[in-house]
C-alpha positions in Angstrom: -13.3 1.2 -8.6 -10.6 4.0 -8.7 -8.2 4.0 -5.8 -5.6 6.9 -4.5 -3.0 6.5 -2.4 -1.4 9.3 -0.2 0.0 9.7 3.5 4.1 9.2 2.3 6.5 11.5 3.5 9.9 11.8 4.6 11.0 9.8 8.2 14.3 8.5 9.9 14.9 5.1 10.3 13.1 3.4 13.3 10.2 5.8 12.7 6.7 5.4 11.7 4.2 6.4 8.9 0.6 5.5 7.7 -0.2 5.4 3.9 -4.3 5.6 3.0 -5.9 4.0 0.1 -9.3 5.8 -0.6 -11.6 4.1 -3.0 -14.2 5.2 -5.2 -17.4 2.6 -6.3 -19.2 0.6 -5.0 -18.2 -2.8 -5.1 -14.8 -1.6 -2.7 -16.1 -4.0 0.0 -16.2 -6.7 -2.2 -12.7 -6.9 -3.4 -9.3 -7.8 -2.3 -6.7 -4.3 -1.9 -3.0 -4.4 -2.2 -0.2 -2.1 -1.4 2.6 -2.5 -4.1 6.0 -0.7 -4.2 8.3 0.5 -7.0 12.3 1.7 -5.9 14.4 3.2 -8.3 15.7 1.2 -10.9 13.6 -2.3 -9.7 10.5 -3.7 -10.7 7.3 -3.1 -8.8 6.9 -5.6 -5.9 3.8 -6.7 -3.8 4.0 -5.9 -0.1 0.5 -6.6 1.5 -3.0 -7.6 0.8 -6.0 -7.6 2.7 -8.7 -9.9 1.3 -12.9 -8.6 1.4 -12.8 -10.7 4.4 -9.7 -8.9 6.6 -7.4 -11.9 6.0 -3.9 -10.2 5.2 -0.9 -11.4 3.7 3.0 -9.8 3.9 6.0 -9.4 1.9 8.6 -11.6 4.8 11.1 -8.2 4.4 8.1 -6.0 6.0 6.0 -8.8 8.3 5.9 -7.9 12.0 6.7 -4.1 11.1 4.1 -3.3 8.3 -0.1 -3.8 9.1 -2.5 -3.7 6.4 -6.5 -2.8 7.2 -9.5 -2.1 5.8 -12.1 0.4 7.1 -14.8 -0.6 4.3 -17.4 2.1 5.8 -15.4 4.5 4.4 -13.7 2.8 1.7 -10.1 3.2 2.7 -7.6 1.0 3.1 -4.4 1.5 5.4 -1.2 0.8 5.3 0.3 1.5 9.2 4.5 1.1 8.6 7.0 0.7 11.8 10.2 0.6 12.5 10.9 1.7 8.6 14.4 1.0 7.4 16.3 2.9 4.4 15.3 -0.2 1.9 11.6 0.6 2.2 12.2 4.1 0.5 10.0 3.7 -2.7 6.8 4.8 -4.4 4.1 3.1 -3.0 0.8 2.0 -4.9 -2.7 0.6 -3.9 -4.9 -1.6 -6.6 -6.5 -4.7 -6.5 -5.3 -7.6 -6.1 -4.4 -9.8 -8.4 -3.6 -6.5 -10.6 -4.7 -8.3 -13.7 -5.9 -6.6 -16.2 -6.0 -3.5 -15.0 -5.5 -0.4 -16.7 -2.1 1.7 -16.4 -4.1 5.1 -15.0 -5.6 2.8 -12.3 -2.1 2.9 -10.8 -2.0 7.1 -9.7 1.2 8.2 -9.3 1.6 6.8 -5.9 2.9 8.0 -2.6 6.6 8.3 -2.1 7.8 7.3 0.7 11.9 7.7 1.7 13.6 6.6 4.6 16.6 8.3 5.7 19.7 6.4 7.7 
């Protein structure tokens, strides 16, 4: 399954934006979807999952302001961000999760996402 994130953008701090994952294949519904992020100069970090079933998990820096969902009809997966803050300025990935094994194209070149202060 090949997955492409987009929806990033410029916003203030305190505002709001939604990232979408679209998938390609099949077997979408049957996997577990992460959103990863990558700021300058650190190393990519994990900040949500939603499992084939809808149970989610957070990074604690973006619980209670960050919602992950799955709309598996039409093989996207969301990422709805509130209340962003400057530290959440990144490029933001979807793949599976656990990312083992997967290739380095699977990663796109993300969605950038900066939060001004």
């Amino acid at each position: 399954v090949q997955l492409q994130a987009s929806g990033g953008g410029l916003v203030q701090s305190g505002g709001s934006l939604r990232l979408s994952c679209a998938a390609s294949g099949s077997i979408f519904s049957g996997i577990a979807v992460a959103w990863y992020r990558q700021a300058p100069g650190k190393q990519r970090e994990l900040v949500a999952v939603v499992t084939s079933g809808g149970a989610t998990t957070y990074l604690s820096s973006v619980k209670g302001r960050f919602t992950i969902s799955r709309d598996n009809a039409k093989n996207t997966v969301y990422l709805q961000m509130n209340s962003l803050k400057p530290e959440d300025t990144a490029v933001y990935y979807c793949n599976r999760f656990p990312a083992v094994g997967v290739s380095k194209t699977s990663w796109g070149q993300g969605t950038q996402v900066t939060v001004s202060s």
